[in-house]
C-alpha positions in Angstrom: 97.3 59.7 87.2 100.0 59.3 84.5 103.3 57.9 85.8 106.1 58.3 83.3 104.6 58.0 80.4 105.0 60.6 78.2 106.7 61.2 75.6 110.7 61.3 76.6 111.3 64.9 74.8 108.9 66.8 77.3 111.0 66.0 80.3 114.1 68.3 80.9 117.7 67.6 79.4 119.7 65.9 82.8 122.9 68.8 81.5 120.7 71.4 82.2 121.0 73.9 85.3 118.5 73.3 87.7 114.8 74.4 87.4 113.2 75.1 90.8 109.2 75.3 90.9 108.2 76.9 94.1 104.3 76.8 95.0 103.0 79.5 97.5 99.8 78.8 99.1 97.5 82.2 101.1 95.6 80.2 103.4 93.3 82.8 105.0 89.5 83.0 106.5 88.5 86.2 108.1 87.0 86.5 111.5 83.5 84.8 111.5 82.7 85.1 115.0 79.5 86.5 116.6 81.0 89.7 117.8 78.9 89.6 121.2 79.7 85.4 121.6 82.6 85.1 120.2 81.2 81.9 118.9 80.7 81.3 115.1 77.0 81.2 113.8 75.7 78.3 112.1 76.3 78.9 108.0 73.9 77.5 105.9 75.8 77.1 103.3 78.2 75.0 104.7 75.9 72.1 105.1 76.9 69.3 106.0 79.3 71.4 108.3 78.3 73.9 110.8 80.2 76.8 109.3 82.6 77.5 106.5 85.7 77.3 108.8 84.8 73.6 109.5 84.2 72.8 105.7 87.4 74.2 104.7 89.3 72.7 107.6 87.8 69.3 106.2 88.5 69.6 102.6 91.5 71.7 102.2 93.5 72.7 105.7 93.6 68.8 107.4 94.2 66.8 104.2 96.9 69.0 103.1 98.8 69.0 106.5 98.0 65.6 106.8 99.7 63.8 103.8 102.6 66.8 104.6 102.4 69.1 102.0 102.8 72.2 104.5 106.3 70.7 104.2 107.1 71.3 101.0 105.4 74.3 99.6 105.8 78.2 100.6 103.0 79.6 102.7 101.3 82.2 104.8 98.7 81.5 107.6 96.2 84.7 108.6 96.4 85.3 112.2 92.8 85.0 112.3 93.0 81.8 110.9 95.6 80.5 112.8 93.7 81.7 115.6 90.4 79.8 115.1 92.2 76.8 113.9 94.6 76.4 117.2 91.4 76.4 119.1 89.2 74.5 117.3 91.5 72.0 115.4 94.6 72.1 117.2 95.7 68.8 116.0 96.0 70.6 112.3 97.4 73.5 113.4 100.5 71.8 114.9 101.0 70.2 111.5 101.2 73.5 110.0 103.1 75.1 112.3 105.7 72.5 112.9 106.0 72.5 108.8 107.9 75.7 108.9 110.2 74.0 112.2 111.1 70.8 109.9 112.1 72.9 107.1 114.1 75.3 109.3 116.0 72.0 110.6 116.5 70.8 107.6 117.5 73.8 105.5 118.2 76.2 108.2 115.3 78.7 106.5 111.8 78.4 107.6 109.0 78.2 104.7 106.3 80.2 106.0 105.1 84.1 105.8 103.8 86.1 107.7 100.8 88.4 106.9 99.8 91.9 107.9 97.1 91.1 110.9 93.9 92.2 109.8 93.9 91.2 106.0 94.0 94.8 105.3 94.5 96.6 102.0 97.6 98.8 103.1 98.0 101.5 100.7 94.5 102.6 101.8 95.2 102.8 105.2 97.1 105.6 107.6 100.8 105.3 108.1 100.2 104.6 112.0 97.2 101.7 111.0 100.2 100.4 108.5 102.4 100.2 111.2 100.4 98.7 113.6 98.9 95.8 110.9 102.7 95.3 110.1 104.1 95.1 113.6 101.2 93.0 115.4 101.4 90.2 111.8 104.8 90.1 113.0 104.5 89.6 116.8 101.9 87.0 116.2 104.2 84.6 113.5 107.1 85.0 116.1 104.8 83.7 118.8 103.3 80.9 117.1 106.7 79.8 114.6 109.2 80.7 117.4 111.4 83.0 115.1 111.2 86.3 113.2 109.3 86.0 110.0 111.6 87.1 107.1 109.2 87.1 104.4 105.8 88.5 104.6 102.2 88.7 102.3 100.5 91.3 101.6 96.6 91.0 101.4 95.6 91.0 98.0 99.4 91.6 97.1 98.0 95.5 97.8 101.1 97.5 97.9 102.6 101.1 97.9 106.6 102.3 98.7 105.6 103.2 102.3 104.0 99.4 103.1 106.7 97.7 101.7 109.6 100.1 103.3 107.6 99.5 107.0 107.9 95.6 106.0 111.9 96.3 105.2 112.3 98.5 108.3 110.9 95.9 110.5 113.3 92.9 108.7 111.1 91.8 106.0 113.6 90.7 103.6 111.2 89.6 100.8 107.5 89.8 99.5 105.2 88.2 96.3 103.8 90.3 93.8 102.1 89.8 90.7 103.9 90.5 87.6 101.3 93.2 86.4 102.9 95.6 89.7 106.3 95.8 88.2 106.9 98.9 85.9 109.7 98.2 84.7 110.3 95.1 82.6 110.8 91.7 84.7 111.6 88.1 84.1 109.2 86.4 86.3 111.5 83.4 86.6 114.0 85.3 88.6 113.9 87.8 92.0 114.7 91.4 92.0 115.8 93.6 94.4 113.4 97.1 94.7 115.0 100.3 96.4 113.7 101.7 99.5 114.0 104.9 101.6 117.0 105.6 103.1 119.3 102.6 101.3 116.9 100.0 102.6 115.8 97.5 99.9 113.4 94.4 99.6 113.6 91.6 97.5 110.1 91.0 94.9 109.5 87.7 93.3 106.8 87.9 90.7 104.5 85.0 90.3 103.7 83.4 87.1 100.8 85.1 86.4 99.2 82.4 83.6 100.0 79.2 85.4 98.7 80.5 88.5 95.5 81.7 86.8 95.4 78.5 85.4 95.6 76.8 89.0 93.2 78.7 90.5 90.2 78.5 88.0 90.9 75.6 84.8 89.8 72.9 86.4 91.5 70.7 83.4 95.1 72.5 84.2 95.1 70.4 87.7 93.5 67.6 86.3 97.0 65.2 85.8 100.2 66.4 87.7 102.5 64.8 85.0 100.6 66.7 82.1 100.8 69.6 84.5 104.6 69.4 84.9 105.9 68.6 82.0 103.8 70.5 79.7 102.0 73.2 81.4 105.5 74.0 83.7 108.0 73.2 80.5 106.0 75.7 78.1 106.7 78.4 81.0 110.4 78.3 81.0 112.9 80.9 79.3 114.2 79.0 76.1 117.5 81.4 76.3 118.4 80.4 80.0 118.1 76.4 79.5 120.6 77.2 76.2 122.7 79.1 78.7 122.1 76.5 81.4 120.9 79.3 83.8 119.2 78.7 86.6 115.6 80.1 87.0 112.4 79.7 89.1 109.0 79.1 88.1 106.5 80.6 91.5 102.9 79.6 91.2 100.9 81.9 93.8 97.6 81.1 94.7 94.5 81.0 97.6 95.9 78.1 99.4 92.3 76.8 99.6 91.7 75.8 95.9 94.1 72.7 97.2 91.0 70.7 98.3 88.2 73.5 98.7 87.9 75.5 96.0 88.8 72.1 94.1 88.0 68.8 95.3 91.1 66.3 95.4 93.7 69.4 94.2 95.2 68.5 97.6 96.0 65.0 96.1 97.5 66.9 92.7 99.4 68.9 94.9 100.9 65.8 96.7 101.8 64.4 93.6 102.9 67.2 91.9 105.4 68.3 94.6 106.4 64.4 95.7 106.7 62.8 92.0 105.6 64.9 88.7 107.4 67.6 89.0 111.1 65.9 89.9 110.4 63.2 87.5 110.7 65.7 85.1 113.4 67.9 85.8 112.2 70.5 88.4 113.4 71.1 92.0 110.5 71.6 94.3 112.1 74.6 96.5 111.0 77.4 98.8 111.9 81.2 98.3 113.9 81.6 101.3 116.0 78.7 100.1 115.9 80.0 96.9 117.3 83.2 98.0 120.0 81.5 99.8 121.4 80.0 96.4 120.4 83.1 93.9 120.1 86.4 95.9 118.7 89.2 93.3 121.0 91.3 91.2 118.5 93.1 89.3 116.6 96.4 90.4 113.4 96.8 89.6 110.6 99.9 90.0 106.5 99.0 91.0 103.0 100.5 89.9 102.1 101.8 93.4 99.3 101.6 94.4 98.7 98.3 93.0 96.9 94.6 93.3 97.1 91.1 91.9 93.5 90.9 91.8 92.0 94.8 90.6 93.2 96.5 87.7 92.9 100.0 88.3 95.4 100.2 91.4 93.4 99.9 94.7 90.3 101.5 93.6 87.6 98.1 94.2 88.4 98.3 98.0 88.2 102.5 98.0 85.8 104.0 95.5 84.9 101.4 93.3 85.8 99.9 90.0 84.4 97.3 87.3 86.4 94.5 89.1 83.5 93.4 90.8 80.1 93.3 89.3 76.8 95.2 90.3 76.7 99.1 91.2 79.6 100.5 93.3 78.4 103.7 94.7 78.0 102.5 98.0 81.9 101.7 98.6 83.2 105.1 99.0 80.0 105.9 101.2 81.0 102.5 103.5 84.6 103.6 103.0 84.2 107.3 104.8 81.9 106.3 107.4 84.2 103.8 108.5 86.8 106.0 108.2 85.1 109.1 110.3 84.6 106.2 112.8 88.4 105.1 112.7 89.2 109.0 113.6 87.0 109.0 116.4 88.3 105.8 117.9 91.8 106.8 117.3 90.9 109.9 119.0 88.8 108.5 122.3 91.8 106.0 122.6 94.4 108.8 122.3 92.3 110.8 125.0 92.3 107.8 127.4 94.8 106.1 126.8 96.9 108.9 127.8 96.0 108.8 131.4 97.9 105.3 131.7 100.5 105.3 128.8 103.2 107.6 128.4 103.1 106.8 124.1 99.7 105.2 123.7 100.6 104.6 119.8 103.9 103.4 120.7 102.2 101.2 123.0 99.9 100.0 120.6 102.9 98.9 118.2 105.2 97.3 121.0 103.1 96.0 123.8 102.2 92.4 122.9 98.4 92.4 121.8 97.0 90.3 123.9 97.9 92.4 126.8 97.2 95.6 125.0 93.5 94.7 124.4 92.6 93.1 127.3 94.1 95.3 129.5 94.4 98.8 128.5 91.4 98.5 126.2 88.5 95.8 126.8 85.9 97.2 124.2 84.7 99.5 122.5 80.6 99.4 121.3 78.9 101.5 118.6 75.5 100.8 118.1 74.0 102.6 115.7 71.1 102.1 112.9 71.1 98.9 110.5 70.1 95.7 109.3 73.3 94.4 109.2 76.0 93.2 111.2 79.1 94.9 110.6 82.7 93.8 112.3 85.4 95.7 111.7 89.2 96.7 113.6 89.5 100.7 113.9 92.7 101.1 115.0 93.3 98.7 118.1 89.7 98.9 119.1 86.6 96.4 117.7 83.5 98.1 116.8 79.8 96.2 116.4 77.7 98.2 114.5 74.3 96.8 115.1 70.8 98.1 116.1 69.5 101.5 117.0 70.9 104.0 119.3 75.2 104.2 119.9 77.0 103.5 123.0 80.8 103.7 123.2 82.3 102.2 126.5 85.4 102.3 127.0 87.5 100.5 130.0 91.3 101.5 130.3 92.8 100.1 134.1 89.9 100.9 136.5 89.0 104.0 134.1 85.0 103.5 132.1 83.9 106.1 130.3 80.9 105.8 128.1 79.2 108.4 126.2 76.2 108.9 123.8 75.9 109.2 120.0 78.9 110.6 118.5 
């Protein structure tokens, strides 16, 4: 790596106002269990690991946490992730999780998000599902971090008003978006505040859309932190505000994994970067929440709902297809109703049931904590039904396998089974 020596007119005038350069990692892996073992299958592709969890925990999720970079950077930890990895490597977990403690001790804000529970795309679900994906993200970062989460990521930054006025009613006080969501004109290098329902607000910070592109998939972008920071960072600032000596924020957003995974040794760049290039040059490495501490937003601004960071046609590659992803799409809006009719079912057999034990089985849903509410008032919930697949999905509260020939729903509430035949 290059250690000081470039040229002396790249690096930051000392008069200036500080420059803080906050980088968020997603670190996310969905569920890869065996539905009926609960035990993850053995993934080819992972070779020389068993399965992709254990490759990624290897290359990306250990060496990160080991050489501390949890500790420095912004991030969000799927539940099903966090999950897995508390089991499995429970050793790493701790790292992560105790990240977010040392920065709360040491700034008296934590540094981590929390994330809706099941990875979902929000705007496409119903206002109770939103609820529910909101609420039990929420109970499970409280569990594991030991305090309310006051920032939270939104899978695929998918977003509509109603999502992100749930995430304010429940104390969300801030979220990331891409810059592309905004509808109104924004200076990424600065937060703004977006009106809610009923006076409530939530505070947006836009990524930098380029340099996190750049991150994620130029490999020679990462290839030297000093180049990175005081070229690739310096060309992104706002020539008006370092004249003014105003403060701003450059926010790099990106899948967490590309740190070590997705690009071997980027966890080593990222050490570096954070620990040396970037404050050799004039930037403070800084979280949001203590960046919202020192520059709350002032602005208002208005979003493109429904939107994404990663399709351009609002939400439509998740729904009914768009030419975000390559190949014929006609059999997403197929997958998407029949998963839906399936969703009303369940909602409905778990209304009928639960009834007979709960006073306000949705309420329950939301506020009992989930452990307890799956395994007790619910302990499973089978369709099998033609296909060559295996497909494992959350409807509402309950999991359903789709797997061979003929379908079987039972369904255990207290001492109460029911089961019945093909729907």
């Amino acid at each position: 790596m290059i250690e000081q020596s470039l040229p002396k007119d790249l690096q930051l005038s000392p008069q200036v106002e500080k420059v803080y350069l906050c980088l968020h990692g997603h670190f996310y892996q969905p569920p890869r269990e065996d539905p009926f073992t609960n035990i993850l299958p053995l993934e080819v592709g992972a070779t020389p690991f068993t399965n992709y969890n254990e490759k990624i925990t290897a290359e990306c999720y250990r060496p990160n946490a080991e050489v501390g970079n949890f500790d420095a950077i912004s991030y969000d930890m799927g539940p099903t992730l966090a999950a897995w990895l508390e089991r499995a490597h429970p050793d790493v977990y701790q790292r992560i999780i105790s990240a977010d403690r040392r920065h709360m001790e040491r700034y008296g804000v934590g540094n981590a998000l929390a994330q809706a529970y099941n990875h979902t795309i929000l705007p496409l679900a119903t206002t109770r599902d939103k609820r529910t994906q909101i609420v039990w993200g929420l109970q499970d970062f409280r569990q594991r971090y030991g305090h309310a989460a006051r920032g939270m990521w939104l899978a695929e930054t998918a977003v509509d008003i109603e999502s992100l006025d749930l995430l304010a009613q429940y104390g969300i006080t801030y979220t990331i978006l891409a810059p592309w969501q905004a509808a109104t004109p924004i200076d990424p290098t600065e937060a703004y505040i977006l009106p809610l329902y009923n006076g409530r607000s939530i505070t947006v910070f836009f990524y930098n859309a380029p340099l996190s592109g750049g991150v994620s998939f130029d490999w020679t972008t990462t290839s030297n932190a000093d180049i990175f920071a005081a070229s690739y960072l310096r060309a992104h600032l706002v020539e008006s505000k370092l004249k003014e000596r105003k403060e701003q924020l450059i926010l790099l957003a990106t899948d967490g994994e590309l740190y070590g995974h997705h690009k071997p040794w980027r966890d080593k760049f990222l050490e570096y970067l954070i620990r040396k290039g970037a404050p050799s040059y004039g930037f403070e490495v800084c979280t949001l929440e203590r960046y919202m501490q020192r520059h709350p937003a002032t602005q208002e601004v208005q979003l493109q709902v429904p939107s994404a960071w990663s399709c351009i046609h609002g939400v439509a590659r998740w729904d009914v297809g768009c030419s975000c992803t390559e190949g014929d799409s006609s059999w997403k809006p197929v997958l998407r109703h029949a998963l839906e009719h399936l969703a009303k079912r369940g909602d409905r057999l778990f209304e009928h049931y639960a009834s007979k034990a709960l006073l306000d089985p949705w309420a329950a849903r939301v506020c009992h904590p989930i452990n307890i509410l799956l395994s007790v008032f619910i302990c499973c919930l089978r369709l099998n039904t033609t296909c060559n697949i295996v497909l494992q999905v959350v409807v509402s509260s309950l999991r359903i396998s789709i797997v061979s020939s003929r379908v079987t729903i039972s369904l255990s509430l207290g001492g109460l089974s029911v089961c019945s035949g093909r729907p």
